[in-house]
N, C-alpha and C positions, 0 to 999 in steps of 0.2 A: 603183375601187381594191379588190384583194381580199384583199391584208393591210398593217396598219399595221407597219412596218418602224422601231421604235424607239430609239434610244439615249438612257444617262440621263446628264444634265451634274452628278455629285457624289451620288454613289453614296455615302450615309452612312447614317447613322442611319433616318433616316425611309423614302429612298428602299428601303434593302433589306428594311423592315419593311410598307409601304404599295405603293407605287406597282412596285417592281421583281417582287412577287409576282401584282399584279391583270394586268399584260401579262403573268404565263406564264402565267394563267389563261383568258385571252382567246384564243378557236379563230384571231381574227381578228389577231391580233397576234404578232408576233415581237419579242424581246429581242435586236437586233444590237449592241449596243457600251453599255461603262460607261466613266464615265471617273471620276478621282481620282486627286492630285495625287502621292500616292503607287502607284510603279509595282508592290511587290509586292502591295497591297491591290487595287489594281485587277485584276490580275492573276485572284488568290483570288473576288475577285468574279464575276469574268466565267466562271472555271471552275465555282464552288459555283451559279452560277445558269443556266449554258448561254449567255452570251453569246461572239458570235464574235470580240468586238474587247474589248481592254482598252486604254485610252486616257489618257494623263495629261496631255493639254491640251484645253480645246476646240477647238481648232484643227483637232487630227489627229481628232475623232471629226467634225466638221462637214465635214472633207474625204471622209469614205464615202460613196462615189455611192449605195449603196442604200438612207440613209436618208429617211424622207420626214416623221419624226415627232420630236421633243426633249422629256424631261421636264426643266426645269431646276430640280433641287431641291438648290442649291449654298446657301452662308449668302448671309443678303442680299446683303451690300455688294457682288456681282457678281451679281446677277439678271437687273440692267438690260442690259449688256455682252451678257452668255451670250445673253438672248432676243430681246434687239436683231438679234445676227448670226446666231440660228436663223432668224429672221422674213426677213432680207434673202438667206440662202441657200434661203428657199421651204420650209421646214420648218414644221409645225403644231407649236405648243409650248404645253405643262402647266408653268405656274411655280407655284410655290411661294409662300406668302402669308409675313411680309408682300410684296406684289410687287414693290415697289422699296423705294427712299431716298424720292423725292419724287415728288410727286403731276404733275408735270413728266414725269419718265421714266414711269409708271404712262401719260400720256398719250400719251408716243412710241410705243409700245409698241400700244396699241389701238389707236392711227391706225395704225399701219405692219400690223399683222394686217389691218383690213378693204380695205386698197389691196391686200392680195396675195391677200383674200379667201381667209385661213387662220385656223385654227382657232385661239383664245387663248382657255386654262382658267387659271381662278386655283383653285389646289385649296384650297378648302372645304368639309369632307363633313359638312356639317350644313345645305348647301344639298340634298343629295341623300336625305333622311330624309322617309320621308313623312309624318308631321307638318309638317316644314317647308314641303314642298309644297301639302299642304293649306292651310297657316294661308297660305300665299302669296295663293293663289286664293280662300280666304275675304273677306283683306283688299284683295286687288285686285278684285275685283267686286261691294264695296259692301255686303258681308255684318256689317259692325260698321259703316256709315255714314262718314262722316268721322273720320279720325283724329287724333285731337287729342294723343294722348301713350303716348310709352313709355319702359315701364322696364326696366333691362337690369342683374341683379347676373351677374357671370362672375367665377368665381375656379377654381383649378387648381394646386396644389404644385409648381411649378417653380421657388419664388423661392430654393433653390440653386445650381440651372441660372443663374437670372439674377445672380446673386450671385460667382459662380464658385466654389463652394465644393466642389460634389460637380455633375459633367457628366453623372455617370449619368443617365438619362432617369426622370423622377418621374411617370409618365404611366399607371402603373400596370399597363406590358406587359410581360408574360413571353418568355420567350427570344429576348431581343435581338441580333440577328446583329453591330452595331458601334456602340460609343457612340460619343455625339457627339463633335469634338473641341476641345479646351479652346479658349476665345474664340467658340467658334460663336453663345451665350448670352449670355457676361457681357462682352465688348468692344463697345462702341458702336460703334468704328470697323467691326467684321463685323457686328454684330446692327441694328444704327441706331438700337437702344434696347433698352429692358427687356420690362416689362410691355404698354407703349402698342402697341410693333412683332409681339411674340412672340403676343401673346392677346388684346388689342382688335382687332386685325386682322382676327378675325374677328367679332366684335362688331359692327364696324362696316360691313363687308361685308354683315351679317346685316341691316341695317336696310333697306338698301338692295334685297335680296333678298326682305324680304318686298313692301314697299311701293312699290316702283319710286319713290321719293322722294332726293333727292340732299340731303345738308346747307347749307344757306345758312350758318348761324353756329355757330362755338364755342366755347367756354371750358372750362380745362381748369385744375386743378391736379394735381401731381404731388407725391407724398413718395417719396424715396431709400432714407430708413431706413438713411444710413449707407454705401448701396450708389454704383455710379457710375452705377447703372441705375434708371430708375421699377420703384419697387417697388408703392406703392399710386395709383393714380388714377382720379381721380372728374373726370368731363365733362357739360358741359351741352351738350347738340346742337339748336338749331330746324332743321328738315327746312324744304323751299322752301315749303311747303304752310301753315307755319305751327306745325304739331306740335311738340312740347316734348321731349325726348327727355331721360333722365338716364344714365349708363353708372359703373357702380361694377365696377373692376377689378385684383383682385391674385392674385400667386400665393403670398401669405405664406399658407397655412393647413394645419390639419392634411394628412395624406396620405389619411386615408381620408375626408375631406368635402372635395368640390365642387361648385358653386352653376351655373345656367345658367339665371337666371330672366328671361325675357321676359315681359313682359305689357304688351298693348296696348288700348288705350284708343279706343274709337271713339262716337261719337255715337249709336249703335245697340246695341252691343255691347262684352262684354271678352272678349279672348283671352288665356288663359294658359298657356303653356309651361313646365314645366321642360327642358332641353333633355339634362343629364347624367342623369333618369331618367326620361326620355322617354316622358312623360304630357302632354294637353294639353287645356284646357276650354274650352270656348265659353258665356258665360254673357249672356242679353241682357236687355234693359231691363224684360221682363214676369217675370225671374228665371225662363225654362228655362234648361235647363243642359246642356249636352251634352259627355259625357265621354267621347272618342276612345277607344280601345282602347291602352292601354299598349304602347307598342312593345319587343319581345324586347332581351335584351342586348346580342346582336349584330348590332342596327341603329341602338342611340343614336349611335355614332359611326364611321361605318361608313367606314374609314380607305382602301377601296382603292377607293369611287364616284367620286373626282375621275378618276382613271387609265382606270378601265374606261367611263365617260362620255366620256371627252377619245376614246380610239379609237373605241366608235360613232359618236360625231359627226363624227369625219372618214369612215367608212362610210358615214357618210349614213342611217344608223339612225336616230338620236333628235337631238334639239337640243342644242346647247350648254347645259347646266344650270347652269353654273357661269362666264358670258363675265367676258370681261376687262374688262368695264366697271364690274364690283362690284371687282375689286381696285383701279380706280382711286378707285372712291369710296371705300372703305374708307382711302384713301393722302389723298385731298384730307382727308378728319378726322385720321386722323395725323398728318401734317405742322401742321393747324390747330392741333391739340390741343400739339402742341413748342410752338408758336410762341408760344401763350396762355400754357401756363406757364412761360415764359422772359417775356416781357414784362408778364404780369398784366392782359391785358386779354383782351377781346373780339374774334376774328377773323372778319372777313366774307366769304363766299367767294362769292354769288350773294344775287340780289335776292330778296324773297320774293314769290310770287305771290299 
C-alpha cells in the first residue's frame, strides 16, 4: 500500500485539533472525507482542511471506494456502531478512548479486526512517549523483579466539561478550531460516564501498557459531587499476577495543577513517573537511582502519535503501539469499576494466576 486514504467519523473538537492535523502531516497519508452530523460544518471542515468529501452520515463516507482507512473519533455512545461497520467494510480503524460502552463490544471489535487482520488503534498518546516506552520494556523484562503494586493519582480540570457547565475544552489548548458540543461530556447517555469513561480510560489502558497484565478484580467507589457524572473516584485493582493496584481520579482541581503519578512497585525496583511533567526515576533496592532525561513539552502529551502510528502501521512501517486489546482492558475495569459502585462490592473478572 502506498498511501493511507483516510476519512474521519466526527470531525469535532479533538479530531480537528489531533488526529485531522497528523494525517495532513503524513507524506504517506491523505485526508479523503469528514463527516458531521451537521452539513454546513462539515462542509467548512472538509474545505479549511483539504478534504475531498464532506459527509454527514457514516453511511455515505463508508460508501467511498477509495477509502481504505477510519478515524472514528465521534462521542462514545456510537463508537461501537461506527467501528463495528468500518472493520466489516475492511477499513483499518483509529477509535477513540473511552472505546466503547462495554467491555462486551470493546471485545467485538478486536475479534472482528484480527479475523480481517486490520489494523485497530485505541488512541492513547501516552502509550507513544518515550518514557512510556521505556518504563514498558524496563518492566516487561524483569528490570524491577516482580511486581507487586502500583499507584496511579491522574487528575485534569475538566470537571466543567463533565459537569455541563462550560463545554469549552479545559485541556489548556490554544486555538481551538471547534468546541465540543453540549452533552458530548456531561450526558451519560453520549459520554457513558464522567470522570471513570473520559480520563480513567486512560489510566487504565496505562496499566495494561506497561505490564502486559489484565485486571482479575475491582472495586470501586465513586462521588458525584451533586453531578450526574463521576466526578471523584478511587479504585482498587489486583492485576491477574496478584499486584495490588490503587487509581485516584478527578477532574475537580485547579486549571493550572495536573497530577499523572505512576509509580511502580517491583520486588527489585521502583519506577516513578510523572506523566504531565514528564520525568521519570528508576530507583532500586541498593538505592542507585537513575534519572531519565526530562522529556521536552512537546512530548509529555504528544496528541497526534495515535494518528501518525495508526498510518505507519498499516504501511507496514512500525507495529501497532497502541492495539485494541488495551482499550479492551481498559473497558473490562470500567465497566467493573460501574458495576462496584453501583452494588458496593467486589467484582471478579478472571482467576488469578
Amino acid at each position: 500500500m502506498k498511501q493511507v486514504r483516510i476519512g474521519v467519523i466526527g470531525a469535532g473538537w479533538w479530531a480537528t485539533f489531533a488526529h485531522i492535523p497528523a494525517v495532513r502531516s503524513h507524506a504517506g497519508a491523505e485526508l479523503v472525507a469528514v463527516q458531521s452530523r451537521d452539513r454546513a460544518k462539515a462542509e467548512k471542515i472538509a474545505r479549511d482542511f483539504g478534504a475531498k468529501h464532506a459527509c454527514t452520515t457514516v453511511e455515505e463516507l463508508l460508501a467511498l471506494p477509495e477509502l481504505n482507512a477510519v478515524i472514528v473519533a465521534s462521542t462514545p455512545n456510537v463508537h461501537f456502531a461506527q467501528a463495528r461497520a468500518a472493520l466489516e467494510s475492511g477499513r483499518h480503524v483509529l477509535i477513540e478512548k473511552p472505546m466503547t460502552f462495554t467491555a462486551s463490544e470493546a471485545r467485538v471489535l478486536v475479534s472482528l479486526a484480527a479475523q480481517k487482520n486490520l489494523q485497530l488503534v485505541i488512541s492513547c498518546p501516552w502509550h507513544f512517549t518515550r518514557h512510556g516506552i521505556e518504563a514498558r520494556r524496563l518492566i516487561q523484562t524483569g528490570a524491577l523483579g516482580e511486581i507487586k503494586m502500583i499507584s496511579v493519582l491522574m487528575t485534569n480540570p475538566i470537571d466543567k466539561l463533565l459537569r455541563g457547565i462550560n463545554t469549552s475544552p479545559t485541556h489548556g489548548l490554544a486555538n481551538v478550531y471547534v468546541e465540543p458540543r453540549h452533552g458530548s461530556y456531561n450526558d451519560p447517555a453520549i459520554a457513558g460516564g464522567g470522570q471513570i469513561y473520559c480520563q480513567v480510560s486512560h489510566a487504565a489502558a496505562y496499566l495494561t501498557f506497561l505490564t502486559g497484565l489484565r485486571a482479575a478484580e475491582v472495586f470501586a467507589r465513586f462521588d458525584r459531587d451533586g453531578s450526574p457524572n463521576d466526578i471523584y473516584d478511587a479504585l482498587t485493582v489486583t492485576l491477574e499476577n496478584g499486584a495490588l493496584v490503587s487509581i485516584a481520579s478527578t477532574g475537580a482541581t485547579p486549571l493550572c495543577e495536573r497530577n499523572y503519578e505512576v509509580r511502580v512497585f517491583g520486588s527489585q525496583a521502583i519506577l516513578q513517573l510523572e506523566l504531565w511533567r514528564g520525568t521519570m526515576t528508576l530507583i532500586d533496592f541498593a538505592d542507585r537511582r537513575t534519572e531519565f532525561p526530562a522529556l521536552p513539552e512537546s512530548e509529555i502529551y504528544p496528541a497526534q502519535s495515535p494518528a501518525l502510528n495508526f498510518i505507519d502501521a498499516i504501511l507496514g512501517n512500525v507495529s501497532n503501539g497502541s492495539p485494541g486489546d488495551l482499550g479492551l482492558a481498559s473497558m473490562e475495569i470500567i465497566e467493573a469499576a460501574c458495576d462496584s459502585a453501583t452494588c458496593g462490592k467486589n467484582i471478579s473478572l478472571r482467576n488469578l494466576k
